[in-house]
C-alpha positions in Angstrom: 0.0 0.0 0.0 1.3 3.7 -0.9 1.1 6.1 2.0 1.4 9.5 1.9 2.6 11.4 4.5 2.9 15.4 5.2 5.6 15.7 8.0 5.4 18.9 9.7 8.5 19.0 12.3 7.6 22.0 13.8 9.4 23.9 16.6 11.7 23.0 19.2 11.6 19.5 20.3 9.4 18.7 17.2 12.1 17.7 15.0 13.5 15.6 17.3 10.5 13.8 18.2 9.0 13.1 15.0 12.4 11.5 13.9 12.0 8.8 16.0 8.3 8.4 15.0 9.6 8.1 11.3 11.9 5.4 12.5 9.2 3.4 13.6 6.9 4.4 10.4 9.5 3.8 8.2 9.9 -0.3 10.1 6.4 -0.5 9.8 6.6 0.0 6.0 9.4 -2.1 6.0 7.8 -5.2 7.4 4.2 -4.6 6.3 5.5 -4.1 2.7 4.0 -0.9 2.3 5.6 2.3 0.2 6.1 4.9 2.6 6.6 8.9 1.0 7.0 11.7 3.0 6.9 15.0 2.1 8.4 17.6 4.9 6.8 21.2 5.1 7.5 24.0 7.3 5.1 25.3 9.4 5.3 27.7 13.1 8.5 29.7 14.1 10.5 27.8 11.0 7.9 29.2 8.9 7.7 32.3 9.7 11.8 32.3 9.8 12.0 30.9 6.7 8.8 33.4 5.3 7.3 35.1 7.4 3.7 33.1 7.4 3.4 30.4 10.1 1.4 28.5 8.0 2.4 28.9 4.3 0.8 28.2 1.3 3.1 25.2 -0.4 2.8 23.8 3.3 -1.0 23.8 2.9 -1.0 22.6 -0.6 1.2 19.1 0.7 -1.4 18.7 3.2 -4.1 19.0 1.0 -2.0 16.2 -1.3 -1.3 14.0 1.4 -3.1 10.7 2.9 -1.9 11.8 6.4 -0.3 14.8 8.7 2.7 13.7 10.9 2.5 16.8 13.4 5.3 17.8 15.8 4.9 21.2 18.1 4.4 24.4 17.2 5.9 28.0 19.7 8.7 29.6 20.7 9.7 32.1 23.0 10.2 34.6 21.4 6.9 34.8 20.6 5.9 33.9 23.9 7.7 36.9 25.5 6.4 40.0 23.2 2.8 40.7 23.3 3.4 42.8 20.7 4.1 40.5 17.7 1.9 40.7 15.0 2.6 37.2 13.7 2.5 33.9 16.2 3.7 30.4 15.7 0.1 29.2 17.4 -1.2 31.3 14.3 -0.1 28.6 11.5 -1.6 26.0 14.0 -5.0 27.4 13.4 -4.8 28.2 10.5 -3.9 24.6 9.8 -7.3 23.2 11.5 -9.5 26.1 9.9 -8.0 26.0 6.1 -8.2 21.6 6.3 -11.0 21.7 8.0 -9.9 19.9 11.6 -13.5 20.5 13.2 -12.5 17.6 15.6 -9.4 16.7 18.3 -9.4 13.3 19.5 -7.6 12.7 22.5 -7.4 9.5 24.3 -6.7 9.5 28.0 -4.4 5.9 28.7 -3.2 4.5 31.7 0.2 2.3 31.5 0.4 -0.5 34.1 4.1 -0.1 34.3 3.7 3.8 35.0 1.0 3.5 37.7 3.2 4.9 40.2 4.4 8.4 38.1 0.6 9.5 38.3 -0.4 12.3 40.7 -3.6 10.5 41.5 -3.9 7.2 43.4 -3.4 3.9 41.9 -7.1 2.8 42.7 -8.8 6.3 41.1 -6.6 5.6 37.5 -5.7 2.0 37.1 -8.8 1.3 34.7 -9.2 5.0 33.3 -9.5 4.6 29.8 -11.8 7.4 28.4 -11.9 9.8 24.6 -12.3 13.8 24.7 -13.2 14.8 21.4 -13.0 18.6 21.0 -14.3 21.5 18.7 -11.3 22.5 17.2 -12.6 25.2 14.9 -15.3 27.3 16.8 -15.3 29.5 19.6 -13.1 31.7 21.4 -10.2 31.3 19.7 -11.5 32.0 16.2 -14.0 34.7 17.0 -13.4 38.8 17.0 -10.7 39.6 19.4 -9.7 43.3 20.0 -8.6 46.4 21.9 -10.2 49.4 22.2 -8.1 52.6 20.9 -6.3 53.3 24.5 -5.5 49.5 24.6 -7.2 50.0 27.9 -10.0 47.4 27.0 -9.8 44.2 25.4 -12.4 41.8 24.1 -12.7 37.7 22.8 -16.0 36.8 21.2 -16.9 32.8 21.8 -19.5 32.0 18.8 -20.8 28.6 17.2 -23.4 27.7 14.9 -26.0 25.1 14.7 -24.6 23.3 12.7 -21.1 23.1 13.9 -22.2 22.0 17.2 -23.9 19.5 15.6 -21.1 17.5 13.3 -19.3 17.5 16.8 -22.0 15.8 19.2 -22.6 13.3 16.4 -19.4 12.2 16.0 -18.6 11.7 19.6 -22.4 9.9 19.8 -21.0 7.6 16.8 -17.5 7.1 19.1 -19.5 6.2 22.0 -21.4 3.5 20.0 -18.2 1.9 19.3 -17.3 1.9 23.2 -18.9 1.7 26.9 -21.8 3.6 24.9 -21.8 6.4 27.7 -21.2 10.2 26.8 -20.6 13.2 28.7 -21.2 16.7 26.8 -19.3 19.1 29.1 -20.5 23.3 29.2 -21.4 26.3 31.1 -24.9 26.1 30.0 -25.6 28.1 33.5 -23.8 31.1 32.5 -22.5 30.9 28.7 -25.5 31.5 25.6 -23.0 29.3 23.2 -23.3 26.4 26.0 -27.0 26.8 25.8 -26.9 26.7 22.4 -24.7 23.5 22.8 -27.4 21.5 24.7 -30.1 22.8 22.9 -28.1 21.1 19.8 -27.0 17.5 21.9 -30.7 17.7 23.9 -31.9 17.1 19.9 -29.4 14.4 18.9 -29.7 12.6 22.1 -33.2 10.8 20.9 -31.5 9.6 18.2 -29.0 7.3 20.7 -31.2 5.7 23.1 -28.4 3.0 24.1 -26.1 5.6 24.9 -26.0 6.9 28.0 -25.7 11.0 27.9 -25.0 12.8 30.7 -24.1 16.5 30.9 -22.0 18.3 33.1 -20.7 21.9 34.0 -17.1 22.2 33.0 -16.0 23.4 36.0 -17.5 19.8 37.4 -16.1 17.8 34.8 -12.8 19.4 35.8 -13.3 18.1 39.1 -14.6 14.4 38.2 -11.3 13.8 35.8 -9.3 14.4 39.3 -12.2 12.6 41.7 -13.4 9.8 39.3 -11.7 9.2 36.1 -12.5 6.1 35.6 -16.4 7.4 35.4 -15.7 8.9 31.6 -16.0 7.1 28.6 -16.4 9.4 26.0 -16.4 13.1 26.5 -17.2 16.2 23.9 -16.9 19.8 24.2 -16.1 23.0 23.1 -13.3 24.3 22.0 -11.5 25.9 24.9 -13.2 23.8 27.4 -11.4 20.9 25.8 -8.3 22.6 25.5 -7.8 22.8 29.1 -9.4 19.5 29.9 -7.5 17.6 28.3 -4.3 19.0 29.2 -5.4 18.2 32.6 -6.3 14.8 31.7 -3.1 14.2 30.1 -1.1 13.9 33.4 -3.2 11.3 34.8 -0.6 8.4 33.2 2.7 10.1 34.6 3.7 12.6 31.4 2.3 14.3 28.7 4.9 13.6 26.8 3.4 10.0 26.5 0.1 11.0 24.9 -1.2 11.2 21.7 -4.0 12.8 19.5 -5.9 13.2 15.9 -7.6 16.0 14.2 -10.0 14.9 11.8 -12.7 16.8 9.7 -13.3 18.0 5.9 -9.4 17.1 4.2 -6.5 15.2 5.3 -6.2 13.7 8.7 -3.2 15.3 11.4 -1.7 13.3 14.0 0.1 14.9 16.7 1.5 14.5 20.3 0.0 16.6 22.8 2.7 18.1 24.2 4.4 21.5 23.4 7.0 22.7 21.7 8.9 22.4 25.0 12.0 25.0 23.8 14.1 24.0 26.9 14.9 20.7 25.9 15.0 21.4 22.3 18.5 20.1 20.8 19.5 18.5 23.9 18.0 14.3 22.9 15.9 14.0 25.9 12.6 14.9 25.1 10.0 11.8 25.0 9.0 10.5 21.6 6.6 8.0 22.7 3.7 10.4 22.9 4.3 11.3 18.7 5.0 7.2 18.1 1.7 6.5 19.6 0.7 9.4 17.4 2.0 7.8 14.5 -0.1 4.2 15.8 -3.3 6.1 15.8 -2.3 7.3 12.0 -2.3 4.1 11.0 -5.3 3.3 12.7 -7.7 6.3 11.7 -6.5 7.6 8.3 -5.4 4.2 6.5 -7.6 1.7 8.7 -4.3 -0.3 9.1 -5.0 -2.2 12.8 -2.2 -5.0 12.6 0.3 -2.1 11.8 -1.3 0.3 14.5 -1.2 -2.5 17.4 2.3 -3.5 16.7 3.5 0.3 17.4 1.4 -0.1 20.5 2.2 -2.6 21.9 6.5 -1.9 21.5 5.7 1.3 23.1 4.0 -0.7 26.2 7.4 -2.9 25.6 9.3 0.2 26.2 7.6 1.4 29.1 7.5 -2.0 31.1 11.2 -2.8 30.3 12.6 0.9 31.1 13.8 2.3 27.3 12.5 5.5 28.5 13.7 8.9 28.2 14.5 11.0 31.8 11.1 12.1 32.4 9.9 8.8 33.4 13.2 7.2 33.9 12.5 6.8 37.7 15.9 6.5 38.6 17.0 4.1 36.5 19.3 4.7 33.3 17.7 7.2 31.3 18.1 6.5 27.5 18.1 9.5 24.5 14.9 10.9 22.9 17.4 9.2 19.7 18.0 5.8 21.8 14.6 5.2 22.3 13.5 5.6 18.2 16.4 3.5 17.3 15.3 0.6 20.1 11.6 1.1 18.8 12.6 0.8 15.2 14.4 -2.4 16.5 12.0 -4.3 18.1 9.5 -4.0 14.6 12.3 -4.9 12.6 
């Protein structure tokens, strides 16, 4: 099988991290016999280096060609320290999701049995937490007017969505939850926020059209709560856009790092798969950021946008090798050796081959 893949390194430990995924890709093509082409882009700080648009138009137009986005990070300080910047790294990244059309993040929240002990939560809350957050990724705050009055004394961030945005997102998570536990939490501020109102007005509709799924809604500031109290209560959760942004990230600690998750945008055009993590600038060049969390990134790539399962488990299950025998980079080391964000591709890589 021909796959084509759009590899977007990104920003400081992106490169590194998506280098060891593309060992593992490249051993998965190797043994399955499939022809793998990539195509690398520039996209974020590079970008806008390189020409002065985070998110340029030949990097769009590789996207648009390709079967499948290999996504690294996207920021950099510089950025991140001058308010005043008229062009942002975090810019290309929505630009990305708005021009392909990535109305959906899909983040699963996993538990390792080997990395029980790195959560912050007690072994019996997490140990059979297993739940998917699917997130708006093209509505709300972060697209809508933003501003400041002429004295810059007064600033302003308008949160809108549309019937029938709302709607494509509580479907698909309905249709996700049919292929799980068949249980479904839609997570807003319905008490305060018109959007949220507008949100259960939308999922109150759809919800007749599920009866064996059992929908339950929550505040977000509740939800927030129940990931720490209860995670293993969740199945399959949906939500706005900046709701879910924060969400997940606090989900994402629950199994020890975030540097071990990973996540897919889907929607109108072609398919990206990225870790969760940032761009993480002060590790950036110094082989010890994780890779696992882009690796697993890679597995769900294989899973979602060429249906490949054999290919997608066998990345799975040497990361899970990885993990229980200690080829692990210093953020989950533990006190044992710690190998190189490098080491651990090439032992990945390995183990397929």
């Amino acid at each position: 099988m021909k796959l084509n893949i759009a590899v977007l390194s990104g920003d400081g430990i992106g490169p590194e991290v998506i280098e060891q995924a593309l060992k593992v890709v490249n051993a998965i093509g190797k043994k399955y016999n499939h022809e793998i082409n990539l195509t690398h882009a520039l996209t974020g700080a590079v970008a806008i280096d390189a020409t002065g648009n985070p998110y340029p138009d030949e990097t769009h137009e590789i996207c648009m060609q390709a079967d499948a986005v290999l996504f690294g990070a996207i920021g950099h300080p510089r950025f991140d320290n001058d308010p005043s910047a008229k062009v942002r790294p975090e810019q290309g990244l929505l630009a990305m999701r708005k021009k392909l059309g990535l109305y959906a993040n899909i983040r699963p929240t996993l538990v390792f049995p080997s990395l029980l002990h790195k959560s912050p939560l007690r072994r019996e809350l997490i140990e059979n937490a297993d739940f998917v957050c699917i997130r708006e990724l093209t509505g709300g705050i972060y697209f809508g007017d933003k501003g400041r009055n002429e004295t810059r004394d007064k600033a302003w961030d308008v949160c809108e969505y549309t019937k029938p945005e709302v709607d494509r997102i509580v479907r698909l998570a309905y249709e996700y939850a049919m292929k799980r536990r068949k249980k479904l939490c839609i997570v807003d501020k319905a008490n305060v926020l018109e959007t949220s109102r507008l949100w259960r007005e939308v999922a109150q509709g759809i919800e007749k059209e599920y009866p064996e799924v059992a929908t339950e809604y929550l505040f977000v500031d509740a939800a927030a709560m129940r990931i720490i109290q209860w995670p293993e209560g969740f199945d399959v959760m949906v939500t706005e856009n900046m709701f879910g942004d924060i969400l997940t990230d606090e989900a994402s600690v629950i199994s020890g790092s975030m540097g071990l998750m990973p996540s897919a945008s889907i929607g109108l055009h072609t398919s990206v798969f990225e870790p969760i993590h940032g761009s993480y600038p002060q590790a950036a060049g110094k082989n010890i950021a994780n890779p696992l969390g882009t690796v697993l990134s890679a597995a769900m790539m294989f899973e979602y946008a060429f249906k490949l399962m054999d290919e997608a488990n066998e990345i799975k299950d040497i990361v899970n090798k990885s993990l229980a025998e200690g080829v692990v980079t210093v953020d989950i080391a533990d006190g044992g050796k710690a190998f190189s964000t490098s080491e651990v591709g090439d032992w990945l890589a390995a183990q397929i081959a």
